[in-house]
ZATI-844016 format. One record per atom (N, C-alpha, C): z, x, y. Coordinates in steps of 0.001 Angstrom, whole numbers, plus 500000, padded with zeros to 6 digits. Atoms other than C-alpha are relative to their C-alpha. Layout:
// ZATI-844016
ZXY...
***
This chain:
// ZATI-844016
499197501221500011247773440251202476500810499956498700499280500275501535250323439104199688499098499844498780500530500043501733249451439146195939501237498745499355498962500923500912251074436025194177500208500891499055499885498927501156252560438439192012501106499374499095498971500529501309253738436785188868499344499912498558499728499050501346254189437443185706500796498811498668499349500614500692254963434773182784500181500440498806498876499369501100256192437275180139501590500007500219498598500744500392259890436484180207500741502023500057499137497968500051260832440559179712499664500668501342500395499289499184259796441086183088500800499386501171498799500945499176262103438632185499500564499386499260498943500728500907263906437008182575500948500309499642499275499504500508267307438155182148501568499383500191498989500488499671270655436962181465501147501268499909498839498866500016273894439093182730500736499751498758499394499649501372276033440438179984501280499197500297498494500586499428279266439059181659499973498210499427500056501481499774277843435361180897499158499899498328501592499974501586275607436467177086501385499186499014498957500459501625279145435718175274500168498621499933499783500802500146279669432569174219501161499044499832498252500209500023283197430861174600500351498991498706499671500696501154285064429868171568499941498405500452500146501088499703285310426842172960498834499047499472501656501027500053281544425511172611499468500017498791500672500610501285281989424837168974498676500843499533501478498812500464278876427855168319498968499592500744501140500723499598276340425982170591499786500673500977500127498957499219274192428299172618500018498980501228499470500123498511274966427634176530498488500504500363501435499735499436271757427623178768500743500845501232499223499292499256272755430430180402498640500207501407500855499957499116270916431237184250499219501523499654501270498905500104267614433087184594499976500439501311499783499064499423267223436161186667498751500796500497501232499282499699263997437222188301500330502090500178500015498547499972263221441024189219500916500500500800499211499109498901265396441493192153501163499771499577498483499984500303268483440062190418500022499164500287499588501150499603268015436556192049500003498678498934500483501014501483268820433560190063499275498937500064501545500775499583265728431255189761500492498841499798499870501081499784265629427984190830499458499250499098500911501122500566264260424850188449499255500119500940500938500323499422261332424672189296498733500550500980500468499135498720260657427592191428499461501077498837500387498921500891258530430692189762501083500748500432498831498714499666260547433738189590499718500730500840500368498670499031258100435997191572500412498954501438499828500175499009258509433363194335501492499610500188498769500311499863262066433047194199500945500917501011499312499404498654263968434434197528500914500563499761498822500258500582267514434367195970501007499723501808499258500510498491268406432280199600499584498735499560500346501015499913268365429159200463500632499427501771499882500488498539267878426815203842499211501023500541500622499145499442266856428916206659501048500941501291498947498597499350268345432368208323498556500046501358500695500392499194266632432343211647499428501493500180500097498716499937266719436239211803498812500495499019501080499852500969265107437028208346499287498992499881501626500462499966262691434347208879498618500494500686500710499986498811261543435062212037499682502306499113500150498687500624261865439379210098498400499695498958500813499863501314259707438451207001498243499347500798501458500292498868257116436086209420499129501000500259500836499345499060256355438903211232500001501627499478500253499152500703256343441681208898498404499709499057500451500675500670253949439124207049499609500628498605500089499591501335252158440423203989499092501489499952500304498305499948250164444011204611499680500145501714500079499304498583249798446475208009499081499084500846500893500440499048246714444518209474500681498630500006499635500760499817248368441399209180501144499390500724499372499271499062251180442768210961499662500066501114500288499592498724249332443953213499499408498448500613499992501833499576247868440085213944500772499448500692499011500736499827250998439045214462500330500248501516499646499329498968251386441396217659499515498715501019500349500772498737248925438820219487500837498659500012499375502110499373251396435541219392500390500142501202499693500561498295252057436061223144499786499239500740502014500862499683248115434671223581500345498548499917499970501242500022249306431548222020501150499668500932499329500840498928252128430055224761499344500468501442500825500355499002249657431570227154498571499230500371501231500862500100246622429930226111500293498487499925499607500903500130248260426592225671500592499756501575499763500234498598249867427232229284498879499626501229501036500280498656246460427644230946499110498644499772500949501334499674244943424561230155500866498859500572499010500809499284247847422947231697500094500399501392499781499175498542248079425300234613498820500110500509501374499707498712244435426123235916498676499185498804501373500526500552242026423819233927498871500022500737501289499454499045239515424976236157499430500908499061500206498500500673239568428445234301499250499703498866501010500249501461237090427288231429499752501201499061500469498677501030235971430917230336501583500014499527498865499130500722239693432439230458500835499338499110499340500710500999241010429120228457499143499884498748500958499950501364237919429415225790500317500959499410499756499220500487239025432901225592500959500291499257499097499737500377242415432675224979500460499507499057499345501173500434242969430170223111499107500202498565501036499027501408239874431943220864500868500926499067498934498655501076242434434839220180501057499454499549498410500902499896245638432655220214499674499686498082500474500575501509243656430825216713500214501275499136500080499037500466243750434182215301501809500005499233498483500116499899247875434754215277500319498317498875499836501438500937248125430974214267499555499955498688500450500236501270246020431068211397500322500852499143499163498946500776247471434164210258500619499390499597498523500746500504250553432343209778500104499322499391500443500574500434249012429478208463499823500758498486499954499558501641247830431811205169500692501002499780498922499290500558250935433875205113501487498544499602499396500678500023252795430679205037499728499380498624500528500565501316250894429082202219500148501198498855500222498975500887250831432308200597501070499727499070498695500645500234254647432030200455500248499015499129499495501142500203255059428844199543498533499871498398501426499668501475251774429659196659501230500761498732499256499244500818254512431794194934500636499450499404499027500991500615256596429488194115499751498723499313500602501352500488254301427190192289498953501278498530501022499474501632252192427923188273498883500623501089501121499121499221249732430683189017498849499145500649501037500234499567246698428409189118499801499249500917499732501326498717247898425392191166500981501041500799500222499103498304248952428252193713499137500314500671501417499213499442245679429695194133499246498713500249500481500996499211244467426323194884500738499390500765499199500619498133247416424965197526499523501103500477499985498382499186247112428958198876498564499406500610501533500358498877242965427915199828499913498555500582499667501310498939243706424506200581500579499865501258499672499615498475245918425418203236499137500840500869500870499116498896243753428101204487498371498843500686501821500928499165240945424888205313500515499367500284499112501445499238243636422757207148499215500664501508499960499397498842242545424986209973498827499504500120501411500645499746238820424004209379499769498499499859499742501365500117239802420464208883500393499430501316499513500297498651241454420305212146499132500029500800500467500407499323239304421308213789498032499348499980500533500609499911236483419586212554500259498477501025499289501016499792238380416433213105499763499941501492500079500405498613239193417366216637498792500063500757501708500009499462234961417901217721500070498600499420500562501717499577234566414446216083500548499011500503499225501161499600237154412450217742499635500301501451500090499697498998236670414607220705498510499643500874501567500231499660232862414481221458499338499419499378500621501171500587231780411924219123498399500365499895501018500029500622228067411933218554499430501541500635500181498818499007227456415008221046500758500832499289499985498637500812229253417284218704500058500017498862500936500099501577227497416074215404499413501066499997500706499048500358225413419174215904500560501214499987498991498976500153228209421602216413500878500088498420499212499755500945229939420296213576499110500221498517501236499838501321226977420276211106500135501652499742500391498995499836226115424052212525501443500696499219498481499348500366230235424758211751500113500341498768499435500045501637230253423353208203499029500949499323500813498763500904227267425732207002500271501420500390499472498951499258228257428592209125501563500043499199498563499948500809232213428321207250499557500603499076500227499505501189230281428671204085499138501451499787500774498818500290227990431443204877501143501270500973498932499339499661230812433271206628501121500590498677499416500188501355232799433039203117499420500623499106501032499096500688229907434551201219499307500780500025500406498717499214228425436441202976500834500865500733499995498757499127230201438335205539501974500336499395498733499368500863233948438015203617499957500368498462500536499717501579232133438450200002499998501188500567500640498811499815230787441195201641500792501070500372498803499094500224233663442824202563500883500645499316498951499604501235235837442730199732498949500634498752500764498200500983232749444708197767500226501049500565499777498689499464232805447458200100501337500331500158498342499373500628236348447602200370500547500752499096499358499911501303236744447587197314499460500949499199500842498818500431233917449894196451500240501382500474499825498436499132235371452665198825500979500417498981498935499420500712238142453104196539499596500563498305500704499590501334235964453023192744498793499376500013501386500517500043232867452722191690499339499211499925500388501492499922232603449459190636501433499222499458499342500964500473234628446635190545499742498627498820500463500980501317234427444156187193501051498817500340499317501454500570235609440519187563499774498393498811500439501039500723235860437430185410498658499158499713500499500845500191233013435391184071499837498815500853500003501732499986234390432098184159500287499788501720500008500517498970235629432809187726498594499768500898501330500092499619231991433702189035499138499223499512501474500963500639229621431654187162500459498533500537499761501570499316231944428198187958499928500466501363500037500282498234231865429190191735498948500160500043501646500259499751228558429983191692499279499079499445500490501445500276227583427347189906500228498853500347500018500592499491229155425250191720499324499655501338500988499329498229227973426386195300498799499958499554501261500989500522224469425605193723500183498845500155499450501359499937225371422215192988500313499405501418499391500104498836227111421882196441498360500556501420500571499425499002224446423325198625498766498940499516500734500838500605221772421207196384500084498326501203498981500630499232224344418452197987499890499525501317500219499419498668224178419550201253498861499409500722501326499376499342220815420272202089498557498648499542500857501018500326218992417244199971499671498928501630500455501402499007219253414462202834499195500736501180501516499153499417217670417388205178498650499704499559501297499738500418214905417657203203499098498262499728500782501718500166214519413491202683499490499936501537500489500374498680214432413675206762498988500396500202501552499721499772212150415900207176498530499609499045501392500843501034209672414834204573499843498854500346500402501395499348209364411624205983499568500223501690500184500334499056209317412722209415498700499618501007501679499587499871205451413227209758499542498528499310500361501511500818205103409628207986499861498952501593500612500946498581203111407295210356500762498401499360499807501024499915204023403949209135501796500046499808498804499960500296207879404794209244500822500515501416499231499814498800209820404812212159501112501231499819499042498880500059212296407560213044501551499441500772498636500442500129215192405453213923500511499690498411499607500541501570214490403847210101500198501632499228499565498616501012214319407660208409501278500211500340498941499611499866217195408603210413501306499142499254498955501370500458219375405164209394500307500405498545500139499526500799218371406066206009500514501482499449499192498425499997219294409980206154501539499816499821498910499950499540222773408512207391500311498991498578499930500844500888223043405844204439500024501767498742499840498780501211222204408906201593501006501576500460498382498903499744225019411466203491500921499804499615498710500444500429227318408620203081500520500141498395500086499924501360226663408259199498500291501301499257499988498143500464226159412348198908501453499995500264499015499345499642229842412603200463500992498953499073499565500748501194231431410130198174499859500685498516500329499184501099229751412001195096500719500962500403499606498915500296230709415646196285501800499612499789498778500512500247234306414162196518500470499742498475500035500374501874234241412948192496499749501472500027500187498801500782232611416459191804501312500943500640498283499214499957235860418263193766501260499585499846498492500387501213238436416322192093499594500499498557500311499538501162236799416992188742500637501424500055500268498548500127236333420762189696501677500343500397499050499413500001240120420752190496500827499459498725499025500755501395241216418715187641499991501622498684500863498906501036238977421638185373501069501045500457499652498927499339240761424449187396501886499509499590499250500155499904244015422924187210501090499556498790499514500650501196244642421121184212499598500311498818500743500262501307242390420791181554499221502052499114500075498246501107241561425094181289500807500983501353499261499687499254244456425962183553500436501087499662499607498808500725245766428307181103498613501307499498501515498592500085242260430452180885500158500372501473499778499721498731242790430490184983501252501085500112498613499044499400246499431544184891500066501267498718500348498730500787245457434008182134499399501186500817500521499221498863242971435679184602500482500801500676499484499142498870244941436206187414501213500515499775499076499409500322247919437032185677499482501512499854500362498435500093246053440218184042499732500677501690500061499754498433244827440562187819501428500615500508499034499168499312247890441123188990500528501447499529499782498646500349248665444129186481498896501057500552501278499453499287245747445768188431500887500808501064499384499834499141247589446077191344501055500861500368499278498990499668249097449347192253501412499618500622499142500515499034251309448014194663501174498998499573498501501641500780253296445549192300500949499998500109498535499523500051256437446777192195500865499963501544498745499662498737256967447385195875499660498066500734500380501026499870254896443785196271501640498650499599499261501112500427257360441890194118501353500359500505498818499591499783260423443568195524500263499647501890499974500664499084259377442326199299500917498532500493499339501188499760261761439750200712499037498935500215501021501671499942260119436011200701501053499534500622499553500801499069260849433117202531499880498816499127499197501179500893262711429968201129499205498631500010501078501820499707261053426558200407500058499242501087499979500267499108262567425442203227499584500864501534500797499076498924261104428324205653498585499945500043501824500098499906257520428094204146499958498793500422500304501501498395257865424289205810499804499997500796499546499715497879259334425432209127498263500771500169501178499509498925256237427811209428498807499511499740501074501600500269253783425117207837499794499803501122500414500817498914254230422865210455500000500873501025499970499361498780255023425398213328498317500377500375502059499831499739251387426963212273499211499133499978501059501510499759249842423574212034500308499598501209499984500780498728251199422357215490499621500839500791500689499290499201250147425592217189498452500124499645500958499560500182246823425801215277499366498224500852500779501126499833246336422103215843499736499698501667499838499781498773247048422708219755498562500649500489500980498924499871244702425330220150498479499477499695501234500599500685241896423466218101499519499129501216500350500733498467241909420689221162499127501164500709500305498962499155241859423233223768498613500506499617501338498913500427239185425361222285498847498922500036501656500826500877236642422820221063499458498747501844500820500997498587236804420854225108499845500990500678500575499133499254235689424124226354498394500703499586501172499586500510232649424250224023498622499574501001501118500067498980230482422286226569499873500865501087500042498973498073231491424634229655499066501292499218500490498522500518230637427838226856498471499748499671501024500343499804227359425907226307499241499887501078500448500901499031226272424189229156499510501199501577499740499223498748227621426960232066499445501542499377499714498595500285227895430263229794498488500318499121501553500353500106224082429287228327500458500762498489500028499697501391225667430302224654499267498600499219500424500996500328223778428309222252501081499786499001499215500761501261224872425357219853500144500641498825500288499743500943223614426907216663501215501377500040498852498876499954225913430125217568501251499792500290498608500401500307228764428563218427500305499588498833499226500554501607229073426417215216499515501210498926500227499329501767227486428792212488500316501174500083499232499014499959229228431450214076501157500535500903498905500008499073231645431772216768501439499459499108499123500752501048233730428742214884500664500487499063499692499310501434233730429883211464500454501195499806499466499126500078234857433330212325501240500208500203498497499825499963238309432532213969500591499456498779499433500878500850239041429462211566500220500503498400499816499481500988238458431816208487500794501170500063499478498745499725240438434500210091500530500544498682498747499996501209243247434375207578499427500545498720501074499647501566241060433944204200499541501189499745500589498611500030239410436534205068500878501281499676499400498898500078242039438994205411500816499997498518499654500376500863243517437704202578499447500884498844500961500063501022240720438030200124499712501739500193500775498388499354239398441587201960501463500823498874499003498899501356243146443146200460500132499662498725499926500027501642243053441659197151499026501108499619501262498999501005239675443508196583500503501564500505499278498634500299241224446663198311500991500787498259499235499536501307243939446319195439499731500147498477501120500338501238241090445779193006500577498761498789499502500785500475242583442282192400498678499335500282500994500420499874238816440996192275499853498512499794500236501125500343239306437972190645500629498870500575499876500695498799241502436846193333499902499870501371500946499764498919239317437730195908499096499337499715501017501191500448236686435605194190500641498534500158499610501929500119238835432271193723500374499658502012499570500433498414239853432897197587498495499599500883501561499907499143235857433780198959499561498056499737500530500593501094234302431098196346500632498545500345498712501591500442237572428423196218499768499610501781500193500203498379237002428396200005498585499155500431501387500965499608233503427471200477499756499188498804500119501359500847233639424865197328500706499272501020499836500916499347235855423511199526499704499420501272500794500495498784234093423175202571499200499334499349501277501071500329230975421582200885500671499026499146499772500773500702233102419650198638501053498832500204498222500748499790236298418576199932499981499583501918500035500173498096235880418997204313498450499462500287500826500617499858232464418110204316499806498521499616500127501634500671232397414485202405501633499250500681498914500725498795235868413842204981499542499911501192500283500203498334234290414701208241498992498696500076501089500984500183231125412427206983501156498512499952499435501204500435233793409668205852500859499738501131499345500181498950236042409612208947499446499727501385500806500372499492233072409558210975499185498957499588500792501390500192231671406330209250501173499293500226499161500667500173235187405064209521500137499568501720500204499731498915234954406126213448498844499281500741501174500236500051231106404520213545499063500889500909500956499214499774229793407606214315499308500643499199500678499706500727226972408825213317499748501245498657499972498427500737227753412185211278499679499963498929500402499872501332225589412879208262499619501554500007500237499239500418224187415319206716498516500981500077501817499457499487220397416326208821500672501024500572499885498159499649221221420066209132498588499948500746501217499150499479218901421862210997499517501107498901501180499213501207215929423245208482500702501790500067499359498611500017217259426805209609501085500178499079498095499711500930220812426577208608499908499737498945500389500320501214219869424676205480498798501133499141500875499592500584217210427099204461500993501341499680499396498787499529219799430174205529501171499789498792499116500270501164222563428616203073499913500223498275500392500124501576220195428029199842499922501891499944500558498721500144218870431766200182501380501046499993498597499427500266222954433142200573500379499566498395499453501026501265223885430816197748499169501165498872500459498966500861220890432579195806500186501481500175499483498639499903221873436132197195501193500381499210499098499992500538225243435855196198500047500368498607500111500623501464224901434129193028499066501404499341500655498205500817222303437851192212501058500876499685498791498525499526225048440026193023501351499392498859498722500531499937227702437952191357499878500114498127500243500194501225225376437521187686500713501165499240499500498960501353226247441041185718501386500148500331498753499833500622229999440509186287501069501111500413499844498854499320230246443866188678499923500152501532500098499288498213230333444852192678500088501098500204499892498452499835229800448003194433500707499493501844500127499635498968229882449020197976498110499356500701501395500394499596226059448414198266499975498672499923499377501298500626226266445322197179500129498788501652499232500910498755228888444356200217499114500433501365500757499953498647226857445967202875498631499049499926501462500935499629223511444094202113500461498592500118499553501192499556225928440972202135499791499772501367499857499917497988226988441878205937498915499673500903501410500096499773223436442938206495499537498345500259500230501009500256222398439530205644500376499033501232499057500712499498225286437877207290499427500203502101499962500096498261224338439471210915498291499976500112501189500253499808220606438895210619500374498501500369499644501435499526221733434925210535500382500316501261499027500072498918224150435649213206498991500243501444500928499640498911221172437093215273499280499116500729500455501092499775218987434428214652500507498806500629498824501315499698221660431955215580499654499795501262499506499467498850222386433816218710498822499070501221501608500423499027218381432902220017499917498410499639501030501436500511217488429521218190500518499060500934499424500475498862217380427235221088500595498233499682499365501393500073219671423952221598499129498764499582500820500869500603218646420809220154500175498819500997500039500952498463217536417875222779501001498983499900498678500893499058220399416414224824501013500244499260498431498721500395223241419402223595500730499185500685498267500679499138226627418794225114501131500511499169499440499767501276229179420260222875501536498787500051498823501030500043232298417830224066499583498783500797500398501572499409230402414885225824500861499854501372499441500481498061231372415372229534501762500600499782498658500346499400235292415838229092500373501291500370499116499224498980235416419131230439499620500005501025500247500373498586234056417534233853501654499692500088498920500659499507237251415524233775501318501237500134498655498831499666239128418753234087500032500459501763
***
């Protein structure tokens, strides 16, 4: 995928033509703010970085629709091949809503294409913004997709897919750390022996994701510890459970404004220090920064285009979860903590996987890392808050599995992450890891009176 590839030494896109260096008798000796000149020769906009600077403006329908679909490396490319999927997967739930499997299916791959676009779009539009507040819009956008479709399971199936979306939000995060951590070691390990990244980026994500999973997993552990309590009713524990989610999701909210204020502001310049050196890493720079981009006004157009097809698709998909339950006898626990989380991270993933190819590690960490802070920090304490706003019930009583499966990643990780190094080994015992859950998932049986959309794909 793309490399925000920029560069705030001034001798490297900073240059003024000679035709414009002289100064005209005229101006009384007073130097003239003459225009600045990124790498390709384009002249940079106020406001715009240089590496993301196009030298266009508006939108060319040709080289949009060219650069789109070239997107940012070969596999991402090849992604692109499936957008057919999406105006046919969107057709069949209009045309044969009968077809339940072949519209779960399609509309499965369709998310794929979309979300591509989604983090080649942000990518884009990441370039053209200070290194560090790129690398946080760049993962923010990549969790509009898991935002959506949270959103659409709780508006859609209301209390009946509280357990899908619980299973989703820990499944996102152990998808993120496990099985795309785990990638971008071995990747990255096929090429040298070991890869060395930042400190400050690993220890704050892992220390946060502690914190966050702490978060998480507490009001679990208040449920069940009470549940075996004779003089305590289990409507009152539960009421209670749902009272300390609300509260927990309010807090993680304060702790991910902080943690972006920290990231953004206050040691912004130790961040855009980082990934600046990061980018001199990167073999590929030269032919990277010399790639045509797409104009402030194009990374919009395919914004919203990929948000109205992803947000399309999200429907569709999520009122076929009861038929893939109910008829196709897949369980709950495998749809959300893994089915879900694998399309919706498509993007990230691929993302993050070529940084560590390019042995750009440290932005393969803020992508893995910056991703699941923001699920436990930022999409989790909204789905909880939109669902008390909704008066449904959605807190935070994980199932003991998933919650036990999270802390023990969190601490896996966080081993692998302490001396500051990755291999290859490393990323496979991630994977490892990653498809033992996935196994377990596969078996652990539904929880009493499943349903994943509450009846509405009868009404089809």
């Amino acid at each position: 995928m793309a490399r925000r590839s920029r560069d705030n030494g001034p001798q490297d896109y900073s240059r003024e033509p000679k035709s414009e260096a002289t100064v005209p008798p005229h101006s009384g000796g007073h130097h003239m703010h003459l225009p600045r000149f990124n790498h390709n020769g384009h002249q940079v906009t106020p406001g715009i970085q240089p590496d993301g600077e196009s030298g266009r403006k508006g939108i060319h329908p040709i080289k949009f629709l060219r650069i789109c679909f070239r997107s940012s490396s070969k596999v991402s490319m090849l992604v692109n091949v499936l957008w057919p999927i999406v105006p046919i997967a969107i057709a069949l739930h209009f045309a044969r809503p009968e077809w339940h499997l072949a519209i779960f299916v399609t509309n499965y791959i369709a998310m794929v294409p979309a979300a591509n676009l989604v983090g080649f779009a942000g990518q884009e539009f990441a370039r053209k913004l200070p290194v560090a507040i790129g690398v946080i819009v760049e993962v923010t956008l990549g969790s509009v997709v898991e935002i959506v479709l949270f959103m659409v399971l709780l508006k859609t199936g209301g209390e009946k897919n509280v357990p899908v979306i619980r299973a989703a939000i820990l499944g996102s995060i152990l998808a993120n750390m496990l099985l795309c951590l785990g990638f971008c070691f071995m990747v990255g390990g096929l090429k040298r022996e070991d890869q060395v990244f930042h400190h400050a980026i690993s220890e704050v994500g892992s220390g946060l994701m502690l914190v966050a999973g702490m978060g998480l997993v507490l009001p679990t552990v208040f449920a069940n510890a009470l549940a075996s309590r004779t003089d305590l009713t289990e409507g009152l524990v539960l009421a209670e459970a749902l009272k300390i989610s609300r509260a927990t999701a309010i807090i993680l909210l304060v702790a991910f404004f902080t943690y972006m204020f920290f990231q953004s502001k206050s040691h912004d310049s130790l961040f855009a220090e980082i990934f600046t050196a990061d980018e001199h890493k990167d073999a590929d720079r030269v032919r990277d920064l010399a790639k045509a981009k797409l104009t402030l006004t194009e990374c919009i157009i395919a914004l919203v285009l990929a948000l109205a097809c992803v947000s399309l698709i999200a429907v569709f998909l999520v009122l076929e979860i009861e038929f893939m339950v109910n008829e196709r006898h897949v369980k709950d626990a495998f749809v959300g903590l893994i089915l879900i989380p694998l399309v919706e991270k498509f993007a990230e993933h691929l993302t993050a996987i070529d940084e560590a190819w390019d042995n750009q590690m440290n932005f393969a960490l803020a992508h893995v890392l910056g991703a699941s802070i923001q699920t436990a920090l930022l999409n989790t304490p909204l789905v909880i808050i939109v669902g008390w706003g909704l008066g449904i019930g959605m807190d935070m009583h994980f199932e003991v599995f998933d919650s036990v499966a999270l802390i023990l990643a969190i601490l896996v990780v966080g081993s692998f992450l302490r001396d500051g190094k990755s291999n290859y080994l490393e990323g496979v015992l991630c994977i490892l890891v990653y498809i033992i859950i996935a196994i377990c998932a596969f078996f652990y049986p539904n929880p009493e009176g499943h349903g994943a959309a509450g009846g509405v794909a009868e009404e089809h």
